[in-house]
C-alpha positions in Angstrom: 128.9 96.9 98.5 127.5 93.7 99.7 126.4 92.7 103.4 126.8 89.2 104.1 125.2 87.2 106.6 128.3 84.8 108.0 129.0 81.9 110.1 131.9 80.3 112.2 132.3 76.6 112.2 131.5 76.9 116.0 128.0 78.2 114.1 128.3 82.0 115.4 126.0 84.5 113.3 127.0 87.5 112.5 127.3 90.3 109.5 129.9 92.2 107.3 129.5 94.4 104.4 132.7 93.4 101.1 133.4 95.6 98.2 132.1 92.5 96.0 132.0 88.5 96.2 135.6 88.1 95.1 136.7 90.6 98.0 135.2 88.5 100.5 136.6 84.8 98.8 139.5 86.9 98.8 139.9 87.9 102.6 137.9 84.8 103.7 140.8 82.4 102.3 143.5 84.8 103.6 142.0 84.4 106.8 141.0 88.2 107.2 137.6 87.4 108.4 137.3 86.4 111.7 134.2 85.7 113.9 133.6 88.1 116.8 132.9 85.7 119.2 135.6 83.2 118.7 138.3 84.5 116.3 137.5 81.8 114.2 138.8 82.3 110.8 137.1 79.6 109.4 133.8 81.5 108.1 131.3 81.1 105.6 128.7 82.8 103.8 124.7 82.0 105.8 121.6 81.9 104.3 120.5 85.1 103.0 117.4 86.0 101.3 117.6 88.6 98.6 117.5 92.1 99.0 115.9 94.0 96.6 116.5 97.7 96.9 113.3 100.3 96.4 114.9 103.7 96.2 114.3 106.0 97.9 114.4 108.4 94.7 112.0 106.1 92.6 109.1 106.1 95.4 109.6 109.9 95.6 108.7 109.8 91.6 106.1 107.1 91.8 104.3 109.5 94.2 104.6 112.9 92.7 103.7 110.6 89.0 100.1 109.9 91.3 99.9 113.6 92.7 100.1 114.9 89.1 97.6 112.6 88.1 95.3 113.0 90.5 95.8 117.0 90.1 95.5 116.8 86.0 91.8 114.6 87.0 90.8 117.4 88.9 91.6 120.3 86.5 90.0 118.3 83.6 86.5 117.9 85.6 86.2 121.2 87.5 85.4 124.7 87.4 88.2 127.1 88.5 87.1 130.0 90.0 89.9 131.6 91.8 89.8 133.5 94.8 86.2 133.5 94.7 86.6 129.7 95.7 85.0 130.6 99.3 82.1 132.4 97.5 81.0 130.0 95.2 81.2 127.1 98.2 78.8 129.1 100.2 76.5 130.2 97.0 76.1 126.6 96.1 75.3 125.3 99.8 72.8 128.5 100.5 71.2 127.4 97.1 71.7 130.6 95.3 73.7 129.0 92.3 73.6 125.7 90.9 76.1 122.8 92.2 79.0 122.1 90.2 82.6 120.8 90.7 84.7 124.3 91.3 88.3 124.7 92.2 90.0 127.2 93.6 92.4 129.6 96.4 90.9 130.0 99.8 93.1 131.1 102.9 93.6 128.8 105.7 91.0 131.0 107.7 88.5 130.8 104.8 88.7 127.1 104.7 88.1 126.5 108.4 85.2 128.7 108.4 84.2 126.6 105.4 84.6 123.4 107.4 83.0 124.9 111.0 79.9 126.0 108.4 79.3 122.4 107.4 80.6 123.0 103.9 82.7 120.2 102.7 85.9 121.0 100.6 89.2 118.9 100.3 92.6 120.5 99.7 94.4 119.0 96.3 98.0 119.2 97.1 100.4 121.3 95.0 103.6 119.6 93.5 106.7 120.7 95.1 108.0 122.0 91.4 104.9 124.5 92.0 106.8 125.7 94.6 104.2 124.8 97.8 
């Protein structure tokens, strides 16, 4: 499908969407098209600029592409310890262990209390094929 931007030769804009170019040469000289203003039959093509479509599908990819990136740069330079993820946060911050990049599962309670305690964390998100 194509949209069109038209105009009657009493210079009326106006729009309409043609299988293809030849179906609107095709209905234009038939006098199909008619402007809704004036019934004019006599319509050409306007001025259009191009439209270049950005799918909807292939943003969707270019983002989840980033999110694994970002998650694979995070893997490669961290600990992972699991559930003890709230532990370790505090142990480092009370000085007990030494600092180091960890990863890991805390509950949405454990992580606020992390957060009200002054204890800075940031949430990596999950791709949806890891079923978050």
């Amino acid at each position: 499908m194509i949209h069109y931007s038209l105009i009657c030769d009493d210079g009326h804009n106006f729009d309409s969407w043609f299988r293809d170019s030849a179906s609107f040469e095709s209905q234009a000289g038939s006098g199909l098209v008619s402007c809704p203003f004036c019934n004019s039959t006599k319509v050409t093509r306007g001025v259009m600029a191009p439209h270049i479509a950005r799918g909807r599908e292939a943003e969707a990819e270019r983002m989840r592409a980033l999110i694994s990136e970002l998650r694979e740069k995070v893997i490669a330079g961290t600990e992972d310890v699991g559930d003890r993820f709230s532990d370790e946060a505090r142990k480092m911050e009370d000085g007990e262990v030494e600092r180091r990049a960890i990863r890991g599962r805390a509950t949405f309670e454990e992580a606020k209390a992390l957060l009200e305690e002054g204890i800075e964390i940031l949430p990596i998100p999950g791709l949806p094929t890891e079923g978050n």
